[in-house]
N, C-alpha and C positions, 0 to 999 in steps of 0.2 A: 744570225741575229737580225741582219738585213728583212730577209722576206720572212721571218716570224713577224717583224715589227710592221710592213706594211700589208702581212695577210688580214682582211676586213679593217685596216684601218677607217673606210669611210662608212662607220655604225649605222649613221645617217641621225643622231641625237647627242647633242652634250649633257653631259650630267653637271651641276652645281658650280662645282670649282672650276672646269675644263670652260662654262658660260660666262665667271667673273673673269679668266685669264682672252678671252672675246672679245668681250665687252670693253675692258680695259684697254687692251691693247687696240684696237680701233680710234682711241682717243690721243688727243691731237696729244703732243711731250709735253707742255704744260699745264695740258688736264690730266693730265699720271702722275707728275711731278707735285700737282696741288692734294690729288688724292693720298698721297705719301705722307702727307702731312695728317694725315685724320686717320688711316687706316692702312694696313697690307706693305707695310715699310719694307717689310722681310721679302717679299716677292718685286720691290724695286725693281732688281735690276731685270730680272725673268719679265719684265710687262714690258719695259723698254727695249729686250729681243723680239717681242712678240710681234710688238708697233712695227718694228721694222720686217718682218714678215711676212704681218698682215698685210705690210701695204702694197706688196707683189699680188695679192689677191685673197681677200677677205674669206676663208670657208674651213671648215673643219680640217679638213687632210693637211692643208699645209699647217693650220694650228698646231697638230700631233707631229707633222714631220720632224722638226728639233728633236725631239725624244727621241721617234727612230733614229734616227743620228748619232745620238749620243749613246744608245745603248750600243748599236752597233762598237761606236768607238768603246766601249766598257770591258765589250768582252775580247775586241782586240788587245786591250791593254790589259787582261785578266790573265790571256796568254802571254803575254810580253813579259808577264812576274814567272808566272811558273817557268818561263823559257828562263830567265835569269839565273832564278833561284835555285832551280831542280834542271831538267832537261826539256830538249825541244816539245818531247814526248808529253808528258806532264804540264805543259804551256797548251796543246792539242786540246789535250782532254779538259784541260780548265774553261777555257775559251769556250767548248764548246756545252759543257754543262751549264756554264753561265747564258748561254745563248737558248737552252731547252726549259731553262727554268719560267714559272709558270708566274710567278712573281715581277721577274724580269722583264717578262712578256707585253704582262697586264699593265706597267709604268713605262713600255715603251711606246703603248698608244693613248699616254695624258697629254694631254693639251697642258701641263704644270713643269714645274721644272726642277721635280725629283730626279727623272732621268740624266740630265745633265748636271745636277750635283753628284748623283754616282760616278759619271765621266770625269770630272775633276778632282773627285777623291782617290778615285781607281790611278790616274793618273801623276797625282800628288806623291801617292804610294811607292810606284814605280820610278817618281823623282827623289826619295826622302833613301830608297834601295841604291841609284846610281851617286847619292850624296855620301853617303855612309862610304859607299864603294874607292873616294874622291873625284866627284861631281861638284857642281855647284849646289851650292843655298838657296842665292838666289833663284830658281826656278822653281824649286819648290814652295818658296814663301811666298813667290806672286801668283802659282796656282790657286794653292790652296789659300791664299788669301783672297782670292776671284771667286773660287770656290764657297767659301763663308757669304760670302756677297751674295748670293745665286740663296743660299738657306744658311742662316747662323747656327742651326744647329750642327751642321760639317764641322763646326770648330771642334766638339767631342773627338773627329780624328786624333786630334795632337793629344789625346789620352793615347788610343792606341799606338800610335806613332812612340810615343814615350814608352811603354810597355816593349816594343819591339827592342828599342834604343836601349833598355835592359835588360833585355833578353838575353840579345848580345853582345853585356857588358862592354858595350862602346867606350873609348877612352875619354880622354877631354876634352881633347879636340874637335871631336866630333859632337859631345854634349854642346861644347860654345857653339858651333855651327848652329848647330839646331834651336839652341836656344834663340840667339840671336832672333833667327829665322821666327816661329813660335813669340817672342813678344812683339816684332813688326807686325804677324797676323792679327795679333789679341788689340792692338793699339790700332791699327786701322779700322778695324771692326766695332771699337767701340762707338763711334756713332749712333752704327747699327743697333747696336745691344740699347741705348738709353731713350732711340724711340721706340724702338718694340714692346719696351717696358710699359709705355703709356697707353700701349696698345693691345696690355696683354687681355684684355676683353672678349676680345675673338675668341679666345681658346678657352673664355670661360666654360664652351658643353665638356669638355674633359671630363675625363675620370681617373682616377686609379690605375694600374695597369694592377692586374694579380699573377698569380703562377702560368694560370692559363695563358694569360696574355705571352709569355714567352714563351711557354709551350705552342702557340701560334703561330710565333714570329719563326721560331727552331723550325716548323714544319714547312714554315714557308721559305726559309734558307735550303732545305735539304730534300723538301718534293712532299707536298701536300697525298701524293698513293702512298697508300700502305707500303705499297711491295715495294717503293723508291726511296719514301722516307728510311725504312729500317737497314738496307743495304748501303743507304750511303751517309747513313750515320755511324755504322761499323768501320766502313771506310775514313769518315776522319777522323775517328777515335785513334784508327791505327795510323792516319798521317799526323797526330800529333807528334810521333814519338819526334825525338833528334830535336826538339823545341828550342836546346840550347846547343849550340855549335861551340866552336873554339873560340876562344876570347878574340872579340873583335869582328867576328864572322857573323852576321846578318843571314836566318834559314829560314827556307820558307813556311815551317810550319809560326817561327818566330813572328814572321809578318802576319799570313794567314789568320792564326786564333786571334791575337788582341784584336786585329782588325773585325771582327765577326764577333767578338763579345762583348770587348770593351763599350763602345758607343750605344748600344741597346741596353747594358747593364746599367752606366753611367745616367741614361734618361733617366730609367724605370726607376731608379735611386730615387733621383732628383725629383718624377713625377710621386712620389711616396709624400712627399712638402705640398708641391705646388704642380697640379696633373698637367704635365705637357705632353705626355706620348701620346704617338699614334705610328703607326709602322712604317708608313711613307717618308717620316721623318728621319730615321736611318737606314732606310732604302739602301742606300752606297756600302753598310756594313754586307752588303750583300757578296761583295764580291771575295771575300775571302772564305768562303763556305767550299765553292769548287774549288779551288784551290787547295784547302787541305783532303777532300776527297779524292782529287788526281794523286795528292801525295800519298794518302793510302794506295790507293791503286798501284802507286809504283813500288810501293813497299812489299804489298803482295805476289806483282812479277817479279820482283824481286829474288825474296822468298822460294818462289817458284823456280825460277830460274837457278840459283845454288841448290836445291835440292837435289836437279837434275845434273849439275856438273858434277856434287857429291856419287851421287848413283854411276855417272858415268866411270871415274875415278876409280871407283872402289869396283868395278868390272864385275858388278852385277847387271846383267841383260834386263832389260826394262820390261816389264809386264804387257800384254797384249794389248790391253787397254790402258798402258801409261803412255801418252805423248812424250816424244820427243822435247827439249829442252829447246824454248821459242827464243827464237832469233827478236832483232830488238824491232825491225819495219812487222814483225808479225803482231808486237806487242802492243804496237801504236795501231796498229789495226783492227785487233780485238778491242782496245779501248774505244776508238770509234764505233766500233758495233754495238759496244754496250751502252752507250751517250745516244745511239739511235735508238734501242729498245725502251732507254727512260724515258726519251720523247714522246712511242708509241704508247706507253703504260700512260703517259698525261694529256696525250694528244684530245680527248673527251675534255679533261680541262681549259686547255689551251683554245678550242673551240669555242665552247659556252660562254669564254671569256669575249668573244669578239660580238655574245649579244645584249644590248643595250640593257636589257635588264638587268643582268649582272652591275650594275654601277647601281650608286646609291637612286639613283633618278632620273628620265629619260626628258629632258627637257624639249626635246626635238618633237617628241610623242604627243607632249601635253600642246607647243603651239600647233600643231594640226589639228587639235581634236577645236583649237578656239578660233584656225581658222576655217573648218567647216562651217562653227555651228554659230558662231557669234557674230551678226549683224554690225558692217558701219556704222557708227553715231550707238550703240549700245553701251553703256555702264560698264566698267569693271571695276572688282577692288580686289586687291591683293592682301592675302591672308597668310606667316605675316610678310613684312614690306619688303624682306628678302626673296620671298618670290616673286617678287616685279623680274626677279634675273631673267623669267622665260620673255619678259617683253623685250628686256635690252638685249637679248642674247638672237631672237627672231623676230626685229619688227615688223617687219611682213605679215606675221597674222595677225597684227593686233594694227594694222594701219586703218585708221578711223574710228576707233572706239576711244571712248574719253575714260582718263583713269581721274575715277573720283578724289580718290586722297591727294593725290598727288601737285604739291607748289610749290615743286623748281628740279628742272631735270638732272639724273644722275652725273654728267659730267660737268653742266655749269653749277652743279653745287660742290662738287667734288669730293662726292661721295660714290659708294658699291651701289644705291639704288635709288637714290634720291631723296628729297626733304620732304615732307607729307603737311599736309595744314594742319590746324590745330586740331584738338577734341570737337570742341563748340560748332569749328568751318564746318568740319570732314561731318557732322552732326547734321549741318543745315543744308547739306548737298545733298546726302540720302533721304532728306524730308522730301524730297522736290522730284522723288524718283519712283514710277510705279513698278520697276523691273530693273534687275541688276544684276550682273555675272560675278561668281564667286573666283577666281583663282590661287588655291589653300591650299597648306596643308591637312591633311585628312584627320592626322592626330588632333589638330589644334581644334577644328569643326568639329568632332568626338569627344573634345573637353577633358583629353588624356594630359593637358600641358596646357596651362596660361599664358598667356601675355604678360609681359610688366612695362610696358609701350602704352599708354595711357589713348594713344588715337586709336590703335590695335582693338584694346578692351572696347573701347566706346563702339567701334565697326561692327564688333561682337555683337554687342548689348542692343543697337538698332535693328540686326540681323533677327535675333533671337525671338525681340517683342514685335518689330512693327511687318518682318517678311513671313512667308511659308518658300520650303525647295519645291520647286518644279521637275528639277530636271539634274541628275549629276553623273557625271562621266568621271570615273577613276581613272589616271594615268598612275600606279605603281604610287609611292606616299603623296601626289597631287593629286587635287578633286578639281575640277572643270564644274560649276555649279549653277544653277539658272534659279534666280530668287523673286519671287513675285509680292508684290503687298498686299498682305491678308484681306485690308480691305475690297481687292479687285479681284481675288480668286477667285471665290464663290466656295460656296461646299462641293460644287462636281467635280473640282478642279479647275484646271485654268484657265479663261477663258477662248473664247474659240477665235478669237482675235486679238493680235497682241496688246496691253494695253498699250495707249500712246507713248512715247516719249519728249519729257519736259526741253522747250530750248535750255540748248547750251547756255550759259550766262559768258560773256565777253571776256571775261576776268579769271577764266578757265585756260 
C-alpha cells in the first residue's frame, strides 16, 4: 500500500479540494480557527494536521503524505481483522486486496483527509472485535470518537458496529459496553453536528444518489475490471455464509457485511430527504469488502481441500489431471498470486489514476498557463470567486497582477476565498480598464449555470456588453481568458499594441 501510495504521488497539480486543504493549512491556528466559524467545520481538525505539516515544508508530496500513511496503516489493520477473525491466511489476502484496490489507491494520494478517516474506522473495528472479545471501551470510543472528528459522517460506523453487535447476539454486557462507549461519541460530537448544520450550504451542489450510484460505489469496493469485478463479487457472496456464529461469537463475515453496507445504505437513505452523498464520504466502508472476498477465498480452498481428503479416503487414485490436496503455505500462496493478477488486470487504472486529469481539475495546470501569459500589473477576475483557489493555492503566478473584485484577503477575512467589493465598486473598477484576464469556469462563461452572487452576475454583465475575448486558453473545466474593450479592439482584432493600463488606485 506503501509504494502504490507514493508511486506518482508528485502529479505536479492540485485539484479544488486537495488547493482549499493548502491554502488553509498554511494559515496561521487562528486564521483556521476563525474560518471554522463561517465555514469547513467538518475538516477542523484535518486543517490543523495539515498546519502542522505544512510547516516542515509547504509542497504538494508532503500534503498527500498523511494519506499515504494512513492507508498504508488501513490495510495493515484490514489484515489484523482477517487475522483475528478467520486465519493468518485470510488476514494476507485482505490486506493485500485492500492495498490493490484502485479506489484505495486514488484517496491515498488526496491531500483530504478521507484516507485517515478509513484508518480510524478500520482501526475502531478491530477495537469494537478485541472489546467484544473483553477489551477495553474505552479505546474504541476515544478512536472512533477522533475519528468523527476527522469527518462526522464516520459516526454512520456505530450502525454497522451495532449490526455486527447483533449479529452476534452479544449479551448485555457487552450492549452496556458499547452503548456507553456510542453515547460519549454522539455527545462529544455534537458540537460538531450543530455547526455543520449552519453550514450545510456547502453541499448544496448535491444530488440524489440513484441505483446507479451504488451500483458505482459496489464496483468501486470490488474492482472497477470486468474480469475483477465479477470474480470477487462471487467470492463475497460465498464469504457471507457463517454470518451468524454461536451466540456471543463475533465472525468475520458478521463484521465485514454491515461494515460495507451499512454506512453507504444509511447515507443514500438519508440523502433520499436531504442529498448528502458523495463516495469519499464512506470511503472507510471500504475496508470490509476484502475482507469478505478473502473469506470467500478461503471457503473455496476450503471446499477444495475436503474434497481431496474425501477422494483420498474413499481410495480412489486421483485423475491425471486432478492435483493433489494443497497444503495450507501453498494456499496462502496461490492467494497471493491471485491478489497479483488483480493488480495486473487494474494496473491501466491504477496508472491513469496518477494523471492530473483524472481529478475534477488541474489547478497546477491552469497557474502555469497565467504565469506564462499574464503580465505584472495586468487585471484579473475570477469567475466564480471560488476560483480565486488557483491564486491562493500558487501565488507565484499571479505575483503582481491585481485581482479586481477583490476587498479583503482570504485569511484576514476568514473566509475559503476572500470578501469581493460590492456590485457598484467591482462595476467602477472595470470601467477604468482597457484589458482584463478572465479566470473561469468554462460552464459559467457558456452560460450552462448562473450565478446568484449579485458581484458574480454584474462581472458577467460588464464582460458581455462593454468587452470582446482576445484570447482563451482551456485548462480541463477552467478558461484562462484575455478580454479587451470593444471600444479599443477594432474590427481586425486586437490591436498591435497593448492597450495601456490604467493606475492602480491607492485603495486597491
Amino acid at each position: 500500500m506503501s509504494a502504490v501510495g507514493l508511486w506518482g504521488l508528485d502529479r505536479g497539480g492540485m485539484w479544488r479540494d486537495e488547493a482549499v486543504s493548502f491554502q488553509v493549512g498554511r494559515r496561521t491556528v487562528p486564521q483556521i480557527w476563525r474560518l471554522l466559524h463561517d465555514v469547513d467545520a467538518v475538516h477542523g481538525l484535518y486543517y490543523l494536521l495539515v498546519h502542522a505539516v505544512l510547516a516542515v515544508h509547504p509542497g504538494e508530496v508532503l500534503l498527500r503524505l498523511p494519506s499515504v500513511c494512513a492507508a498504508a496503516a488501513t490495510a495493515a489493520l484490514v489484515a489484523a481483522l482477517g487475522t483475528r477473525l478467520a486465519r493468518p491466511r485470510v488476514g494476507l489476502w485482505a490486506g493485500l486486496l485492500y492495498a490493490v484496490a484502485p479506489m484505495a489507491g486514488h484517496y491515498s494520494q488526496e491531500g483530504r483527509s478521507y484516507a485517515l478517516v478509513a484508518a480510524g474506522a478500520t482501526g475502531a473495528t478491530l477495537l469494537l472485535v478485541r472489546a467484544v472479545q473483553g477489551g477495553s471501551w474505552w479505546a474504541y470510543g476515544a478512536v472512533l470518537g477522533l475519528t468523527c472528528w476527522l469527518h462526522e459522517f464516520a459516526v454512520l460506523l456505530l450502525c454497522a458496529h451495532a449490526g455486527s453487535l447483533a449479529l452476534a447476539r452479544a449479551g448485555a454486557r457487552v450492549w452496556r459496553g458499547w452503548g456507553c462507549a456510542a453515547g460519549g461519541i454522539l455527545l462529544a460530537l455534537l458540537p460538531m453536528v450543530v455547526v455543520s448544520r449552519g453550514q450545510a450550504a456547502q453541499v448544496a451542489w448535491l444530488r440524489r444518489p440513484t441505483a446507479a450510484s451504488g451500483q458505482a460505489l459496489l464496483r468501486g469496493f470490488l474492482g472497477p475490471a470486468d474480469s475483477v469485478y465479477w470474480v470477487c463479487l462471487g467470492l463475497a457472496l460465498a464469504g457471507v455464509a457463517g454470518l451468524v456464529g454461536r451466540r456471543g461469537d463475533i465472525t468475520l463475515p458478521g463484521v465485514a457485511l454491515p461494515l460495507t453496507v451499512v454506512p453507504p445504505t444509511v447515507l443514500m437513505l438519508a440523502s433520499q430527504v436531504s442529498p448528502l452523498y458523495v463516495d469519499r464520504y464512506v470511503l472507510y466502508a471500504l475496508g470490509g469488502a476484502p475482507l469478505l472476498v478473502a473469506a470467500g477465498a478461503e471457503r473455496v480452498a476450503g471446499t477444495v481441500g475436503r474434497l481431496h481428503a474425501r477422494a483420498r479416503r474413499t481410495g480412489r487414485p486421483p485423475l491425471p489431471e486432478e492435483p493433489s490436496a494443497p497444503r495450507s503455505p501453498m494456499v496462502a500462496l496461490g492467494g497471493v498470486l491471485g491478489v497479483c493478477l488483480v493488480f495486473l488486470l487494474q494496473f491501466p487504472l491504477l496508472r491513469a489514476d496518477r494523471d492530473p486529469a483524472t481529478r475534477p481539475d488541474d489547478l497546477g495546470a491552469v497557474s502555469r498557463v497565467v504565469a506564462r501569459e499574464v503580465r505584472p500589473g495586468d487585471p484579473v477576475v475570477f469567475l466564480p470567486v471560488s476560483v480565486r483557489n488557483v491564486a491562493l493555492a500558487y501565488p507565484g503566478a499571479f505575483r503582481g497582477t491585481r485581482d479586481v473584485a477583490l476587498a479583503r484577503g482570504a485569511a484576514e477575512s476568514g473566509t475559503l476565498y476572500g470578501r469581493e467589493a460590492g456590485a457598484r465598486e467591482v462595476r467602477r473598477r472595470l470601467a477604468r480598464l482597457g484589458r482584463v484576464w478572465i479566470v473561469a469556469d468554462r460552464d459559467l462563461l457558456a452560460g450552462r449555470w448562473s450565478p446568484r452572487n449579485p458581484v458574480e452576475r454584474t462581472e458577467l454583465a460588464v464582460l458581455r456588453r462593454d468587452f470582446t475575448e482576445r484570447e482563451d486558453i482551456p485548462r480541463g473545466r477552467t478558461a484562462v481568458r484575455l478580454y479587451v474593450r470593444k471600444d479599443l479592439a477594432g474590427p481586425a482584432g486586437p490591436p498591435s499594441v497593448p492597450p495601456p493600463v490604467l493606475p492602480r488606485p491607492a485603495r486597491w
